[in-house]
Steps between C-alpha positions, in 0.01 A plus 500: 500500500621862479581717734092670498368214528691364768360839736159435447319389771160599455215630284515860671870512475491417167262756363710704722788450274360467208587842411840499584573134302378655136884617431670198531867543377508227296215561275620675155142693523465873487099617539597825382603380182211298491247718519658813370242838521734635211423236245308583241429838675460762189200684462277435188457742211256671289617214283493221707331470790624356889258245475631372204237629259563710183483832599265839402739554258625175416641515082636300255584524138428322246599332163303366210660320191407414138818229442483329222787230395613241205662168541757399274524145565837420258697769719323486811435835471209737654486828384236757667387839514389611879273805491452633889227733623654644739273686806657696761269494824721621700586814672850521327612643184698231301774651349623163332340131549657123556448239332538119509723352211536160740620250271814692478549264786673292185717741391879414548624698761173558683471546856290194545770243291735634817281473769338118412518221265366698199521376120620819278497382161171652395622793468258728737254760315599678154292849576448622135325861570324650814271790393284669755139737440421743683278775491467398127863504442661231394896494551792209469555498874847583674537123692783302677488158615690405791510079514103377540380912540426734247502878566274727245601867575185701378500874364201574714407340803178292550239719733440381811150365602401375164757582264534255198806429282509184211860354459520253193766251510607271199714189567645189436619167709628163453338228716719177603507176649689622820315806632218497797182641531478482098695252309419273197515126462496212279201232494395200330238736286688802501668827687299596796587881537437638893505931493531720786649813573514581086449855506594791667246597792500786752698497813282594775530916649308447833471706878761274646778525269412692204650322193578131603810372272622246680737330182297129399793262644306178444406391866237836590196486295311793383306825646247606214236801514155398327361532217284375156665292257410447176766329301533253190710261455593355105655122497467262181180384425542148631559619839273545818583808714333435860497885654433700815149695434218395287551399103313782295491346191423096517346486161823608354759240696282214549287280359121484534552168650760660789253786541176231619737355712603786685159568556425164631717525684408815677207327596636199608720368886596243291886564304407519153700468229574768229775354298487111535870338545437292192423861338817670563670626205203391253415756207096466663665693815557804301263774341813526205794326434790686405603876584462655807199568761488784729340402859312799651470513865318772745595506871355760750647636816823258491868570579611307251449262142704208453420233211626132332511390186487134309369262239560239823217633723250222601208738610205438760279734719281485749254716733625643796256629768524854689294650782128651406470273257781606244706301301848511277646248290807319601697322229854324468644475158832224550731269245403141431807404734307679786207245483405260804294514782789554700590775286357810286160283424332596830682873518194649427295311776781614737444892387116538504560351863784725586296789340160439683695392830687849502124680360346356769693560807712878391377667220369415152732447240511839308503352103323356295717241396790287653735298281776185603779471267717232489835605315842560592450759775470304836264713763464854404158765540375704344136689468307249364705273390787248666768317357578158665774271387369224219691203660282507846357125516451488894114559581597727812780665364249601225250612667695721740740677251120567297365624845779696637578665134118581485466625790766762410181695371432586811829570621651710337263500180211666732680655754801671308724501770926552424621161440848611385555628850301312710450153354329363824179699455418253168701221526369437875222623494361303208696185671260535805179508267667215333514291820105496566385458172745185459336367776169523379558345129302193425411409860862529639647290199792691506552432868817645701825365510602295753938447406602752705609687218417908568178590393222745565207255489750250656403279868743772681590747248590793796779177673608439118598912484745472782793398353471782217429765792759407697809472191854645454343701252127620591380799378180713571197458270517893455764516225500538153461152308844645294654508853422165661754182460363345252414163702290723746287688230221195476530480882464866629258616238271194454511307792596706778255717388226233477559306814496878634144555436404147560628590857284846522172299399555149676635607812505878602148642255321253443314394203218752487725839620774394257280446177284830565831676556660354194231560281449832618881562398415353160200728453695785608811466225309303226639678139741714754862508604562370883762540697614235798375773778153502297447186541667472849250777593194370360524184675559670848226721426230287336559151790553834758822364627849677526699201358766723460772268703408222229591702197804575610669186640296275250613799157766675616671334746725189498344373867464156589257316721596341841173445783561261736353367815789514759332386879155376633455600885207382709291747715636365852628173376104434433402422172175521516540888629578548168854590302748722389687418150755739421532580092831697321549670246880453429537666132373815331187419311226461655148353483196398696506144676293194532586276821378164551469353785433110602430398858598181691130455512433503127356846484607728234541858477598750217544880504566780298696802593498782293846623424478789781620263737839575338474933542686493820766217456546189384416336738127421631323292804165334340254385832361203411196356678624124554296220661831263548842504449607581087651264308617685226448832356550601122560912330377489131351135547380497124854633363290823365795703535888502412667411788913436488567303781105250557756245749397847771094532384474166735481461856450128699493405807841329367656789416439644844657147659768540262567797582490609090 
């Protein structure tokens, strides 16, 4: 025993002490850290409000673009023109705008191919003229591109608090084997073509940091104002194009066949088929057979387009089902090498699921239209659209790269938050959507693992953690994905994150304060730009609890996890007069705590202390009511939380003989 225990002679005594005992020496534990007053202490703005809301005079700008682009399948070539409408909401006059030009991310000498593994023998983006109108005046604009940015230096400024501009940008890229988040590959019936990022696209100029330019280095993602798109894309005529938005002219790239079948299959739960697999490649599948087709698509109120291309696609559809009675069409378009029902065959049943699970429980899925393509890019978002690899052939692999990359539309699709600069707020926060709609497929057919492998829907995903938290090299979540080791990036931003919020909602919220609080965040910044304090502050605000101390050790800290159980005294040497079980503290972080208790006469007790017991020290004297000696007692008895060292969670009567 240690030396408080050892002066303890009675109930009175004890409470006596138990004041004096909460700054133990040997307990790494600071409360004022803990529960800092400063944290997160700056008053809201006009802009954006203390409790986490969008202010009076909350802004943003906005871009809409009329792209239009040709695929030159002999040279792997896409040229494009990218026409921007430009509005300045703000209160600022823009003397010059920024610009995205992010597959210079290829370019030899970029700063990406020094920072990561990145291929560089596309070649980047050949800019072939940037012209700019304004105020009817159109001019050859003055630009400069520094690696993935592009400066356009105007003669006039854009007027604040409405002010409109139109750059027009022509261009030209190859597309390769090698690159990620657009590539091209080869298949038994042809190239399949994957496009992203293929055309310059606003930076974003907001209230926190004006202009964001944060250089495209491969590991960050993308921060993207809103917008209309209305693009077209022209590919040779044997191809199918499966894009983002809704297909304006059917009658033109499809046959009257494909065209009934789409509409059965808006109709229809069941996946239909729009292009048969004994279909692909047949003259019947096309409206014309030689030249080229140009694929019109409309998307409203997006962030971005992305598209594919091939002659490969096998094609099916189905119905997916929204809230009040709405509906969108899901489809999957995949090579012949992607069939199975392990594989692509049943990737449509997995997103209508993932599509109505997310509907259902968050928000309703803001498009009209969600499309699966299996090519060459392996797990990538965008609005609308997702890109999963083509060789997938395990059923639950499948279905929860097509669920988490879906559920990107809500993070950061719907709510545009920074994910160059905070990558937590979409990669984790889409993870923890991910985990209870996983659950709920088929009747729990994709059940949890049980290998002890990490993993958020895992037996004891918050034990599994521990050895990550408590590394040579652990990081905080809050740094920039660019930043991170590269080993930790998965770790901090997606399941860190995840098991995070898991936490919040299992064990300190609860179900129903944590889902009207995270709603009401979703509500608040759906089609807006969120920082980490806005949706820090809309949680405390909306479940009314200062959770303060949890962002920061859980975000910003590097804290660990250490409650123990330490002593169990009797009130006089009686049992039955009840007890007095001292808990610790010993490390920074800290949390609220379950203790079980089990009696020598079978009874058995549990009870939860709110993490206040830990404000004045780290250590704390639970009375327990007893009816006969205890035979053991247990912190964390359901392994809810991620304790380093669970040998000190449990004490026995045998560790008392032992003297342990």
């Amino acid at each position: 025993m240690n030396r408080l225990q050892s002066v303890i002679g009675g109930m009175i005594f004890i409470f006596g002490l138990a004041g004096q005992v909460q700054a133990q020496p040997a307990s790494n534990y600071d409360q004022h850290k803990a529960f800092d007053p400063t944290f997160m202490s700056e008053p809201g703005t006009a802009f954006r409000g203390g409790s986490g809301a969008p202010g009076p005079l909350y802004w943003q700008n906005r871009a809409d673009y009329n792209l239009a682009a040709t695929l030159d399948t002999t040279q792997h070539l896409i040229s494009g023109n990218s026409e921007i409408h430009y509005t300045n909401n703000s209160p600022d006059a823009l003397h010059y705008l920024w610009l995205q030009v992010e597959l210079n991310l290829f370019k030899k000498g970029s700063r990406g191919s020094y920072s990561g593994n990145v291929p560089t023998t596309a070649g980047g983006i050949d800019i072939q003229s940037v012209e700019v109108t304004q105020n009817g005046k159109t001019y050859a604009a003055d630009h400069v591109i520094t690696d993935t940015r592009m400066q356009v230096r105007l003669q006039q400024p854009v007027k604040p608090d409405g002010g409109k501009i139109t750059v027009t940008v022509k261009y030209a890229f190859h597309i390769t084997k090698n690159q990620f988040r657009l590539a091209m590959m080869d298949s038994k019936n042809g190239a399949i073509y994957d496009v992203a990022q293929w055309y310059p696209r606003m930076c974003v100029y907001d209230d926190v940091r004006g202009w964001n330019t944060l250089p495209y280095q491969g590991a960050g993602e993308f921060y993207c104002d809103y917008g209309d798109f209305d693009y077209k894309v022209t590919v040779p005529a044997n191809m199918i194009v499966a894009g983002a938005g809704v297909l304006q002219n059917p009658e033109e790239v499809l046959t009257k066949t494909e065209i009934k079948r789409l509409d059965k299959a808006r109709q229809n739960d069941e996946t239909t088929y729009i292009i048969k697999p004994e279909e692909v490649g047949k003259p019947e599948t096309r409206p014309i057979q030689e030249g080229m087709l140009t694929w019109h698509f409309k998307m409203e109120n997006s962030r971005d387009v992305s598209w594919a291309a091939s002659k490969a696609f096998i094609w099916d559809a189905a119905k997916a089902n929204l809230p009040e009675g709405k509906t969108v069409l899901a489809m999957s378009v995949y090579p012949e090498e992607s069939m199975g029902e392990n594989a692509w065959s049943r990737s449509t049943e997995y997103l209508k699921h993932s599509i109505e699970t997310f509907s259902a429980d968050w928000y309703p899925y803001p498009y009209p239209v969600a499309t699966n393509v299996g090519g060459p890019v392996g797990g990538m978002e965008y609005p609308g659209i997702i890109f999963c690899h083509w060789s997938i052939n395990k059923p639950k692999v499948m279905y929860f790269v097509t669920a988490h990359e879906i559920g990107h539309n809500w993070f950061p699709m719907l709510v545009g938050s920074d994910e160059r600069r905070y990558g937590f707020m979409d990669e984790g926060l889409n993870t923890f959507i991910d985990i209870y709609a996983h659950e709920k497929f088929n009747h729990g057919e994709f059940g949890p693992k049980r290998d002890g492998e990490f993993d958020p829907e895992g037996k004891n995903p918050a034990r599994d953690i521990v050895p990550f938290m408590t590394g040579n090299n652990t990081e905080a979540i809050m740094n920039y994905s660019d930043v991170m080791l590269q080993k930790n990036g998965h770790m901090l931003n997606y399941y860190k994150t995840s098991l995070g919020l898991v936490i919040l909602r299992e064990y300190i919220l609860g179900h129903d304060r944590f889902d009207y609080a995270f709603r009401t965040y979703i509500d608040r910044w759906a089609y807006k730009h969120p920082t980490p304090e806005d949706f820090f502050r809309t949680m405390n605000d909306a479940a009314g609890e200062d959770l303060g101390w949890f962002w920061n050790e859980w975000f910003y800290q590097t804290w660990t996890l250490d409650q123990a159980v330490t002593g169990v005294h009797y009130a006089n040497g009686q049992p039955e007069k009840g007890s007095l079980i001292t808990l610790t503290n010993n490390n920074q972080m800290v949390m609220p705590t379950t203790v079980k208790v089990v009696e020598s006469n079978g009874k058995t007790g549990e009870v939860k202390l709110p993490v206040e017991i830990w404000q004045r020290g780290g250590t704390y004297l639970l009375k327990y009511a007893s009816t006969s000696s205890i035979d053991s007692v247990i912190v964390d008895p359901n392994k809810q939380l991620p304790d380093v060292n669970p040998k000190n969670n449990v004490w026995t009567n045998d560790t008392k003989l032992s003297g342990k």
